[in-house]
N, C-alpha and C positions, 0 to 999 in steps of 0.2 A: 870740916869733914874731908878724908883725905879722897884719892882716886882709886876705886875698886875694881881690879879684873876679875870676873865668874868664869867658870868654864861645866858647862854639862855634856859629857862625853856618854855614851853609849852605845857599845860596837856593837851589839849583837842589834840592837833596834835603829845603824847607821846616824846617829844622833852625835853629831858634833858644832854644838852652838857654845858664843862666847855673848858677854853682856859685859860693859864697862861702864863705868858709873863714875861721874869729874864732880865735883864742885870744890874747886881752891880758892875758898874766899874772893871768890874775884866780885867786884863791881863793877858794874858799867853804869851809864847815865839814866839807863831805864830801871834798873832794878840789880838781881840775885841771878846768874843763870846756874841752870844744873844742864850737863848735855851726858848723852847718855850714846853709847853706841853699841848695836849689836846685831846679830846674825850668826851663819853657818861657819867655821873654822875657813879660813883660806878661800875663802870667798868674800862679794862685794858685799860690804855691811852699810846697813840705815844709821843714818846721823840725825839726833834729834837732839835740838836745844830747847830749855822752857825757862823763861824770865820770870821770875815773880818781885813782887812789890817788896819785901821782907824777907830778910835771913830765917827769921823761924817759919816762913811760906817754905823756901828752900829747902831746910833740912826736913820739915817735915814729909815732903814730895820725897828727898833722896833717904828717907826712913824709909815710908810706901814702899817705895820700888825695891829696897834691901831686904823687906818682910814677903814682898811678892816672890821674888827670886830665890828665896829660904824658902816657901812652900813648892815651890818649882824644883827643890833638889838641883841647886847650883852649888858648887862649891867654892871659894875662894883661891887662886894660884896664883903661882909668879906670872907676869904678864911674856908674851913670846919673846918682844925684844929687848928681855933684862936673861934668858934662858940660853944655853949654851948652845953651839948647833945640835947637837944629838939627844938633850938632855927632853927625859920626859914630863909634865908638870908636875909638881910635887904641891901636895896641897897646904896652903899654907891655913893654918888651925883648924877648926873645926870645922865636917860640912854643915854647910847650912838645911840640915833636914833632922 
């Protein structure tokens, strides 16, 4: 499962939230983690990690949360520090709604 940037922007309702979504195969001694991070654009964002016992525990959790985030009207974009300075996001494939 690769690393996923969300961006749901909405100027007229001030609505600038991002949602990132990690799991790189990684192992650790305890398990599978999937760490997720997100909040307001350009503000300070919540860091959360969750360990599970099983890789298909994992994906399925990082499933969840990509099905949650598609009914939330997120869409998928290039993340800010891969973006030009001026450059606005471009969404990358389909939104998710």
């Amino acid at each position: 499962m690769p690393s996923i940037y969300l961006e749901k922007v909405i100027p007229e309702s001030n609505m600038r939230r991002f949602y990132f979504i990690s799991d790189e195969h990684q192992t650790t001694f305890v398990g599978y983690p999937v760490t997720i991070i997100f909040g307001r654009i350009s503000e300070r964002a919540t860091f959360v990690t969750k360990v599970f016992p099983t890789e298909a525990r994992a994906r399925r959790y990082f499933n969840r949360q990509m099905r949650i985030r598609q009914r939330r009207r997120y869409a998928v974009v290039k993340p800010p520090y891969l973006r030009e300075k001026n450059e606005k996001p471009i969404q990358l494939g389909l939104p998710l709604y």
